[in-house]
C-alpha positions as CSV (number, residue, x, y, z in Angstrom):
1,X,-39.8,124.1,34.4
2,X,-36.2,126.3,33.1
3,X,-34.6,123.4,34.8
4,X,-36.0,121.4,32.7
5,X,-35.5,123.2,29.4
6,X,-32.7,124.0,30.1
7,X,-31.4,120.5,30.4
8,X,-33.0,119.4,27.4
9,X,-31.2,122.2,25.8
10,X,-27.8,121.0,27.0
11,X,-28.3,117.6,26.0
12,X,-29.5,118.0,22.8
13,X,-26.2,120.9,22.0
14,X,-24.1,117.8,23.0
15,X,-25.7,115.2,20.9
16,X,-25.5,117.2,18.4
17,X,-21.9,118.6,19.0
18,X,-20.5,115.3,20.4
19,X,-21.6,113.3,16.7
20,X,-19.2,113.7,14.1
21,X,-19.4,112.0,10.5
22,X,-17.0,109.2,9.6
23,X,-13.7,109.8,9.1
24,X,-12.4,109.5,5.3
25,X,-11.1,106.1,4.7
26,X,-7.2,105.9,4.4
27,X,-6.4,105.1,0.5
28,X,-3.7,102.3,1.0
29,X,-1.0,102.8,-2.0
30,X,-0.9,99.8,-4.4
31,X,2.3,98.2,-3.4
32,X,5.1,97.9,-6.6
33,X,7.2,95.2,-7.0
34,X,10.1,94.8,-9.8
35,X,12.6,92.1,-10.5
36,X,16.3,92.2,-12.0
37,X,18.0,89.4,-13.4
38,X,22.0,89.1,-11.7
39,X,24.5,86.7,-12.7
40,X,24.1,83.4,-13.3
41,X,26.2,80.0,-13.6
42,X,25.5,76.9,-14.7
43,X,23.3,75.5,-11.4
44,X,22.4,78.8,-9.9
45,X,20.6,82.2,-10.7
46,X,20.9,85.7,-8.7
47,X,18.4,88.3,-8.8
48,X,16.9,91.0,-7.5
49,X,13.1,91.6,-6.1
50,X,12.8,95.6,-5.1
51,X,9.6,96.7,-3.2
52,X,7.7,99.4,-2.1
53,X,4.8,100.6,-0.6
54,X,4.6,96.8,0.9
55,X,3.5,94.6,3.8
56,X,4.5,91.2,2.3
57,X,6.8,90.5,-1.1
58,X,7.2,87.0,-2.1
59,X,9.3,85.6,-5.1
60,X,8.7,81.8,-7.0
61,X,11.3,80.2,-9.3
62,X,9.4,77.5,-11.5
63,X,10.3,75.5,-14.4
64,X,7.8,75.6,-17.4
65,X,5.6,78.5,-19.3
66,X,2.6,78.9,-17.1
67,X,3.5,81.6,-14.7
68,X,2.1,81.1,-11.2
69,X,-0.8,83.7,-10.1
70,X,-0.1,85.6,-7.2
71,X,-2.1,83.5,-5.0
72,X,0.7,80.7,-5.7
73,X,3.3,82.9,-5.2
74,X,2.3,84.1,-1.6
75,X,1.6,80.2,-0.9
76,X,4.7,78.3,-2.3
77,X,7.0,81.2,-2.9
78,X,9.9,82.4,-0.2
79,X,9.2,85.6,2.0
80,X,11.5,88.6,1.7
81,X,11.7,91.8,3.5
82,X,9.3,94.6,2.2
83,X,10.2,98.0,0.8
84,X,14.0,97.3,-0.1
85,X,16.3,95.8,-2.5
86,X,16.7,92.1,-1.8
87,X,19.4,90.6,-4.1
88,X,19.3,86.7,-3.8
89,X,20.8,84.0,-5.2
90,X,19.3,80.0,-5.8
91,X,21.5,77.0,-5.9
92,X,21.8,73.5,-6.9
93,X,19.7,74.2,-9.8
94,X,19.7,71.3,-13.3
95,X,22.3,72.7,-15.6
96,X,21.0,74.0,-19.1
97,X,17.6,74.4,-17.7
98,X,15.9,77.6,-18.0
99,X,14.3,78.6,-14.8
100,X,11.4,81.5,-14.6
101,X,11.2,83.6,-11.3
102,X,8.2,85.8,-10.3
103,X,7.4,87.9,-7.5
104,X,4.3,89.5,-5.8
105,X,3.8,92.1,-3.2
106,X,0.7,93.2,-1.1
107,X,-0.6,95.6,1.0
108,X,-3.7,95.6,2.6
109,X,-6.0,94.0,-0.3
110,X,-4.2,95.5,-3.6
111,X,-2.0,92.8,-5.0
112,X,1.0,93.7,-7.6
113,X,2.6,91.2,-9.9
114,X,6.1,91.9,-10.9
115,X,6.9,90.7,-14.7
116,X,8.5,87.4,-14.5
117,X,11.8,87.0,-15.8
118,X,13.8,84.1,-17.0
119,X,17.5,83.1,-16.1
């Protein structure tokens, strides 16, 4: 009969011991996004989309006053590398055309939306 208890007691010290609560969700930072306008001719516009706190940044030059959402940016836009500087330059643009350029950046499920510029 001890053997007994005392089993019981050893089983139930680990099920107790060996249960731990959950571990405290991670807070994933909200990513940040900026542009900078850069020189400019008269068929092609520089500029540059800075990152941080990233896994994917995506920029979108469009004619026009809507501005895209982000959803349309991450679809149609052009990838660039996260969590840096990324100067870039688009060519064979319509002279005397004014051309809008918005970026986006995510991480995780948070979703930032730089201010769009125009060039």
């Amino acid at each position: 009969m001890k053997k007994y208890l005392f089993l019981s007691l050893a089983l139930l010290a680990t099920a107790i011991t060996g249960c731990k609560e959950d571990e405290p969700a991670v807070d994933t930072p909200t990513p940040k996004v900026t542009l900078e306008a850069g020189e400019t001719t008269e068929t092609t516009i520089a500029f540059t989309v800075t990152s941080k706190d990233a896994e994917a940044v995506a920029y979108l030059v469009y004619e026009g006053e809507t501005v895209p959402a982000a959803e349309d940016i991450f679809a149609n836009g052009t990838a660039v590398e996260v969590n840096k500087a990324v100067e870039v330059t688009v060519e064979e643009l319509t002279a005397e055309t004014t051309y809008g350029v918005i970026a986006a950046a995510r991480n995780g499920e948070e979703v930032k939306v730089a201010d769009a510029i125009e060039l």
